[in-house]
N, C-alpha and C positions, 0 to 999 in steps of 0.2 A: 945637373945635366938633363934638357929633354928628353923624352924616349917621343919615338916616331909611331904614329897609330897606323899604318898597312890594311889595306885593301887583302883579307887570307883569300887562298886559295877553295875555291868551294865546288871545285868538278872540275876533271882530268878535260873537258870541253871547250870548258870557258874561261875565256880570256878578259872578258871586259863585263862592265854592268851598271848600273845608274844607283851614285848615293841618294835615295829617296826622301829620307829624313834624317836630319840633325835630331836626336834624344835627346841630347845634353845640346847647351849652344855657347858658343866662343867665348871666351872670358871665367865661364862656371867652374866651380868646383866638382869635381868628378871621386868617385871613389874607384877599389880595383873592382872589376867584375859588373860594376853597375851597365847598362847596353850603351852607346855612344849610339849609332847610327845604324839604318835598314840600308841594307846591296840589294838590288833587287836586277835577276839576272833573264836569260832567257825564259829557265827553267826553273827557279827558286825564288825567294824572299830570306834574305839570312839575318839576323841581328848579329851585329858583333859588340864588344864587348871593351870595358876599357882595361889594358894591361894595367897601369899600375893607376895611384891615388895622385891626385895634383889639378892643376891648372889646365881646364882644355883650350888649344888653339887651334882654331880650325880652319883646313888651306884651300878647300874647296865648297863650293854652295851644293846647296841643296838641289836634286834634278840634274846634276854634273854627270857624263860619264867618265869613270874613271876603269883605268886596269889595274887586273891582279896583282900583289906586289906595292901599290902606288902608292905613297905617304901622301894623308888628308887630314894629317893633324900630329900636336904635338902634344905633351902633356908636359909640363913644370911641375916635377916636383916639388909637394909643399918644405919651405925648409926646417930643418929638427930643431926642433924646442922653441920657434919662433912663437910670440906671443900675440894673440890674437891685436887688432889693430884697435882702439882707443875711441869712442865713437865722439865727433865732436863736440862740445858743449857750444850752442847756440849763444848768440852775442845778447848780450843785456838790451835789453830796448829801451831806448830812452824815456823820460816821464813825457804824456805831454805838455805842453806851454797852454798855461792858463791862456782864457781871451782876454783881450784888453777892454779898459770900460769904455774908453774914448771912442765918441761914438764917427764914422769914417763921414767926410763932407760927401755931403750928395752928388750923383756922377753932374757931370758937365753934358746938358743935349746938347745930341748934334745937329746941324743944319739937315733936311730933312733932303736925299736925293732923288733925283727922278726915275721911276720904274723904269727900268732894263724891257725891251721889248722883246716878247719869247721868238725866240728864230722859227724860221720855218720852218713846217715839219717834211721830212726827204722822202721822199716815194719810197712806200716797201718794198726791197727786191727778195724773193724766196732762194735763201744758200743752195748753191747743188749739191746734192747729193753725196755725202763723204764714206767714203769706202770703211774707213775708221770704226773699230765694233760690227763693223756685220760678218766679220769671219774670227775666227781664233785657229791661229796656227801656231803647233805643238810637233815636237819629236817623237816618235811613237818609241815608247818602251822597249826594252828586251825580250820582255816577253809576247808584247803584240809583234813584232819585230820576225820571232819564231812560230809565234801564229801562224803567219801570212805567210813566211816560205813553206810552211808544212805542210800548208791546203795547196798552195799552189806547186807543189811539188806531185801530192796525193795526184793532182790533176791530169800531170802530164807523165807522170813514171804507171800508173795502174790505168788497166782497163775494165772502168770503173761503171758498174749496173745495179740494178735496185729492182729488187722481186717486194711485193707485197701481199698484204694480210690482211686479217682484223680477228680479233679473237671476245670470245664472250667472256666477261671479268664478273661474271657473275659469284660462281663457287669462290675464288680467292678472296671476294668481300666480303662472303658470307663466311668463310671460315676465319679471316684476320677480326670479324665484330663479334664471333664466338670466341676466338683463343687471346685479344689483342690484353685482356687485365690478366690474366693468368700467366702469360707469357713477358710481360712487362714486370709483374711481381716477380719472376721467379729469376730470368737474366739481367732485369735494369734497361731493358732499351724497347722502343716499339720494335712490331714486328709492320716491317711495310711492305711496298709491292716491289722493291727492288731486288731483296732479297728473290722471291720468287723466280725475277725473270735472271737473274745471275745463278739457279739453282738449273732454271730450265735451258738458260744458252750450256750451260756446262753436259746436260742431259746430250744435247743436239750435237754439241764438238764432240759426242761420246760416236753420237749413231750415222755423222757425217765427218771425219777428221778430215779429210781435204780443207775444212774449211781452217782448222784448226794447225794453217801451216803457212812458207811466206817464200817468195823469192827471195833467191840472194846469186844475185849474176846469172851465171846459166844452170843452177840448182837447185833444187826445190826443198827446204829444210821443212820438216814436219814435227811438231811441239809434239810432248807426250805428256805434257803438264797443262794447269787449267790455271794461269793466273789472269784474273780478268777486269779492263781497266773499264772505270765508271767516272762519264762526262761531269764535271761540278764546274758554276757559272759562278766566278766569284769575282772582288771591285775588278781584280786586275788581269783580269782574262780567264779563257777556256784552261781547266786544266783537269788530267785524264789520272790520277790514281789508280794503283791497282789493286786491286784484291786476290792474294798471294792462294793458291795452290785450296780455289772455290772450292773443290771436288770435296777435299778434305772436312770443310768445316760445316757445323750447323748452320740451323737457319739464326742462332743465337751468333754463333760464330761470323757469320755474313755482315748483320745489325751490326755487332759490333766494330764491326771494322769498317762499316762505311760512317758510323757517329763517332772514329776516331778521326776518318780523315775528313770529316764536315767541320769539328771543334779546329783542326790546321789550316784547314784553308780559313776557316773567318778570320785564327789569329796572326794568319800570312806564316806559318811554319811548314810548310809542306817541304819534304826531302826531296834531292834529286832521286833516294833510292825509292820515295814512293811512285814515282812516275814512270819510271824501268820497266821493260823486261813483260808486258803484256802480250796477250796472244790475239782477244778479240776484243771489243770496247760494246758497252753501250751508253747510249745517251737518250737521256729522257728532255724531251723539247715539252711534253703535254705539262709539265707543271709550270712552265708559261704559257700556256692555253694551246699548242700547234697543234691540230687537227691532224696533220699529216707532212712529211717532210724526207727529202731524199739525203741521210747521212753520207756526209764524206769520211773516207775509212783515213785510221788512221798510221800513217805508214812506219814497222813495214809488215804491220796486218792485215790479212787478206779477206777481214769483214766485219760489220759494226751494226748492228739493232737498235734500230731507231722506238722508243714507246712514245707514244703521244695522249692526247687528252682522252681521258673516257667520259664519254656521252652517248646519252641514251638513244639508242632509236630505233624504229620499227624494222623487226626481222620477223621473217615466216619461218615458223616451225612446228611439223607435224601438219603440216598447211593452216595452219592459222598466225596471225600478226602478234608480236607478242613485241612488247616495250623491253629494250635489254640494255645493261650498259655495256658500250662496246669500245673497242682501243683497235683504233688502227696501227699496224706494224709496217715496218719498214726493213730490209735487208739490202744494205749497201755490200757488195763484194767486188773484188778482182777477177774477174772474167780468164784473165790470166791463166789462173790456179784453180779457179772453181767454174764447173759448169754451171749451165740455165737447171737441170735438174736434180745436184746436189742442191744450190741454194735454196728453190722451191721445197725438197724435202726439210731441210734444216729449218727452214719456216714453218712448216706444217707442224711440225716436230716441236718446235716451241707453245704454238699457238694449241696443240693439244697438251704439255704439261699444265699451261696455266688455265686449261677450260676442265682439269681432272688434274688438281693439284696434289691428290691420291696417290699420284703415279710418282710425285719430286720426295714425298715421303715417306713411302714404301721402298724407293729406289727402283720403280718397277719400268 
């Protein structure tokens, strides 16, 4: 008797999602447990998996949408104690036939015809122009799909502004190219600059929590926790992971859990619970080189820090010009919930944790 392979259930949300890939492909032998096929949803990428050992039949293509629930395949059990199948033996090839000595009479010429005259040759006309290959159109995913209302929701539900910065990354280089082999030896992971600025947005939602709160209808709910989600750009779009309850952990604690969810996204395992439940986001645009860029928040948090590229360049200090590498900031908030003058402070507030990283490691 087939067993039916089902579309599981993967979040109380969602209903539908696109089978991405066949693992296994129609006709194959499958074992239990081995992966069948990728769901890939608004929010997720899931592998599932085959229930029992047998024959896969598969009822849908690849790039299909299908829903939750939906049978996309069947599996034939192999039957017991059947004997593997006999593999043909190849038919005898005959000898070949000697040649004969006789030798064959010479052909008969033919009377000799008159050359064919080459036709004329027809004007060249240039084909118009064929639409064919100059476009490719495609269904956008689930998860591009969720992209695109979440920005354009951000758009029109927050009133939405962007205070800026630039802060000197000088002391955080100088201390990550003092501690980075020590600190690598001793936890396993580098020590980078995100850490840092997830140390020091957690500092700022300490010394500004308006920012650290969010509408809901006619109410203002305010987080007393610091879980903070971090922008990753990967094949299949933007996706925002969070880092559970920053306040709590080391700078070892931080690494590692942003090189947990770096290894997920490459391997398309990211959870819906890793996406959950954040309070403030940042994204870094500078490690594709952006100079400067206005984040869109993402909803229904009420602010998001933009880091961008550090490059060096001429500042005055003490009244003299002095070469510095510098990172311009960015502060996207909700206007809503947060004034022109908290945001300004929670920016300055940043921009001095990471120019006196002293201050994120002393707790001061």
């Amino acid at each position: 008797m087939s067993i039916e392979v089902k579309v599981p259930a993967v979040g109380e949300s969602i209903s539908t999602g696109i089978l991405s890939v066949w693992h296994k492909k129609d006709g194959e032998t499958v074992s239990a447990g081995e992966i069948l096929f990728t769901l890939e949803t608004d929010k997720v990428s899931t592998e599932v998996n085959a229930p029992e050992s047998g024959v896969l039949h598969t009822e849908v293509a690849e790039g299909d949408e299908v829903k939750i629930g939906q049978s996309v395949a069947r599996i034939e059990p192999a039957a017991a104690g059947a004997a593997p199948p006999i593999p043909a033996t190849p038919a005898a090839v005959p000898p070949p036939i000697p040649a004969t000595s006789v030798a064959e009479p010479p052909p008969i010429p033919k009377a000799k015809e008159p050359a064919p005259k080459p036709p004329k040759p027809e004007p060249v006309t240039q084909a118009p122009a064929s639409a064919e290959g100059r476009h490719t159109r495609k269904k956008l995913s689930p998860l591009r799909r969720k992209i695109a209302t979440q920005l354009v929701s951000a758009q029109h539900t927050a009133a939405i502004l962007t205070t800026f910065n630039e802060c000197d990354m000088s002391s955080v280089m100088q201390l990550r190219k003092e501690m980075q082999d020590v600190f690598t030896k001793k936890h396993g992971v580098k020590l980078g600059f995100m850490s840092f600025f997830i140390k020091a947005v957690v500092d700022a939602l300490k010394a500004v929590p308006s920012i650290n709160s969010r509408m809901d209808g006619e109410e203002l709910v305010l987080n007393h926790f610091y879980d903070i989600g971090v922008a990753v750009g990967t094949d299949r779009g933007l996706m925002v992971p969070v880092v559970r309850d920053a306040d709590q952990l080391s700078f070892a604690g931080v690494e590692g859990a942003l090189a947990g969810y770096a290894a997920k996204a490459r391997e398309g395992k990211m959870s819906i619970e890793d996406l959950q439940g954040g309070v403030f986001s940042i994204s870094n645009g500078g490690v594709y080189g952006s100079l400067l860029s206005t984040p869109i928040l993402n909803p229904p948090q009420s602010g998001i820090l933009g880091m961008h590229k550090i490059q060096e360049r001429p500042m005055a200090v003490d009244g003299k010009v002095v070469i510095l590498p510098m990172m311009y900031l960015a502060l996207s908030y909700d206007h809503r919930v947060v004034d022109g003058k908290e945001a300004v402070t929670f920016l300055v507030r940043v921009k001095d944790c990471i120019e006196n990283p002293a201050r994120l490691l002393l707790g001061t």
